[in-house]
C-alpha positions in Angstrom: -87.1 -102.8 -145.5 -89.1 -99.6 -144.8 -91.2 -98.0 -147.7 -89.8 -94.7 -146.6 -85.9 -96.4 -147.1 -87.1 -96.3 -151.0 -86.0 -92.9 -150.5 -82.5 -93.8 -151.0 -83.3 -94.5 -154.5 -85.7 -91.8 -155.3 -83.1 -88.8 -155.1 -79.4 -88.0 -156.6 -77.7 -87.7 -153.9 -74.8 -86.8 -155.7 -76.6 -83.8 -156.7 -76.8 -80.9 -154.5 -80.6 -79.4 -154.6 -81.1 -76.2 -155.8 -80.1 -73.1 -153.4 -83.7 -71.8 -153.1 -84.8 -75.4 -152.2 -82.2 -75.4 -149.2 -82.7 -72.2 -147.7 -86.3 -73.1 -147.5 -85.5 -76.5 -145.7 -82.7 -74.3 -143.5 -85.8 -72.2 -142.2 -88.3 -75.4 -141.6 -85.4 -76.4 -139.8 -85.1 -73.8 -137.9 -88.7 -73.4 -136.9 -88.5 -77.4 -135.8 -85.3 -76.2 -133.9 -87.3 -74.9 -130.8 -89.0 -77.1 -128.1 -92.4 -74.8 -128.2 -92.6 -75.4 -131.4 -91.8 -78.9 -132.1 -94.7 -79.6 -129.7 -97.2 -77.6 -131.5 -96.2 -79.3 -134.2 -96.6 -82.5 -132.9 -100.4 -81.7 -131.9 -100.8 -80.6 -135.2 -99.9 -83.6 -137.3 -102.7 -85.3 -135.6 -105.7 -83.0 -135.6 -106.8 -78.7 -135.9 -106.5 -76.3 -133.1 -107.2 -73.5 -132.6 -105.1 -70.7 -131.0 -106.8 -70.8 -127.2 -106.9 -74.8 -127.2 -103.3 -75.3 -128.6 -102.4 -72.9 -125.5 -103.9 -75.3 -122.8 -102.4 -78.0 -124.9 -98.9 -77.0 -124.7 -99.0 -74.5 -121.2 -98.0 -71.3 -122.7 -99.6 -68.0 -123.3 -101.9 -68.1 -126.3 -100.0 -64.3 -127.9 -96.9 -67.4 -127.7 -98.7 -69.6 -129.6 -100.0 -66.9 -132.2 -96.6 -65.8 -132.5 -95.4 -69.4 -132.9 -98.0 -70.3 -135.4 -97.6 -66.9 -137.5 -93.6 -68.1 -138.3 -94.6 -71.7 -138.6 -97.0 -70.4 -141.5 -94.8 -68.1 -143.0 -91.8 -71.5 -143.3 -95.1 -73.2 -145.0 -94.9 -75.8 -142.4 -98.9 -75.3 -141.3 -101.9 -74.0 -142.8 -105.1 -72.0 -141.6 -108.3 -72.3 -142.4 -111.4 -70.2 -141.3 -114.4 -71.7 -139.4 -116.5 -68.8 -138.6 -114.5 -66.4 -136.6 -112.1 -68.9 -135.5 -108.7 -70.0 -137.6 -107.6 -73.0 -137.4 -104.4 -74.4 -137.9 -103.3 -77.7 -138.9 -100.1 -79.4 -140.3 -99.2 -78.8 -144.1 -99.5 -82.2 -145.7 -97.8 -85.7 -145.3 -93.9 -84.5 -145.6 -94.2 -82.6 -142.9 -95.5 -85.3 -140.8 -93.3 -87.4 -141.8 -90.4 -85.0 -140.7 -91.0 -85.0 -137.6 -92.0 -88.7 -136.8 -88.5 -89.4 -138.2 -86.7 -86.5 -136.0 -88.7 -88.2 -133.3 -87.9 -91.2 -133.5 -84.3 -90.4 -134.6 -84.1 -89.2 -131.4 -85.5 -92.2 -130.0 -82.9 -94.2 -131.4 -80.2 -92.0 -130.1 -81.2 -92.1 -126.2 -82.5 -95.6 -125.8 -79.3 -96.8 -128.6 -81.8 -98.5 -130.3 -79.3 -99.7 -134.0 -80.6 -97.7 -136.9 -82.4 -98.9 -139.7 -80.4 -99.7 -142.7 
């Protein structure tokens, strides 16, 4: 058994969540619903870029990327932080992370039919 499968027990799932709580998922969601972005993302789970070296990272235009990061922000999916003139942008916290390793490897799963975990 995985410590995330714990989840199972930690919500109602008989309950729907509140309607504020799902439009807010619906637009993470949506953000993680684009292949540009997913990437970023990706990057950013496992350390801080900056605008110019996500760019190179990913191969597209760094006003993309600035564009990319400014909705990824406003969904609350990364954070900035100042060093000197530079902002840096990194993955908001552990959830968010652990979203997309589980997309990931959801994905995994489906296209090598890998069973699922129980």
């Amino acid at each position: 058994m995985y410590a995330r499968d714990d989840l199972a027990t930690t919500h109602d799932w008989q309950q729907l969540p509140p309607g504020a709580h799902v439009e807010a998922a619906v637009d993470g969601f949506r953000m993680l619903a684009d292949g540009t972005r997913l990437r970023m993302m990706w990057l950013l789970c496992g350390a801080e870029y900056d605008v110019t070296t996500l760019a190179a990272a990913v191969g597209i235009a760094r006003p993309a990327v600035s564009q990319h990061l400014a909705k990824l922000k406003l969904a609350g999916l990364v954070a900035v932080r100042r060093d000197g003139r530079r902002a840096v942008y990194r993955v908001r916290g552990g959830h968010v992370r652990r979203l997309l390793a589980e997309a990931v490897e959801t994905a995994d799963h489906h296209l090598t039919g890998r069973p699922d975990h129980d």
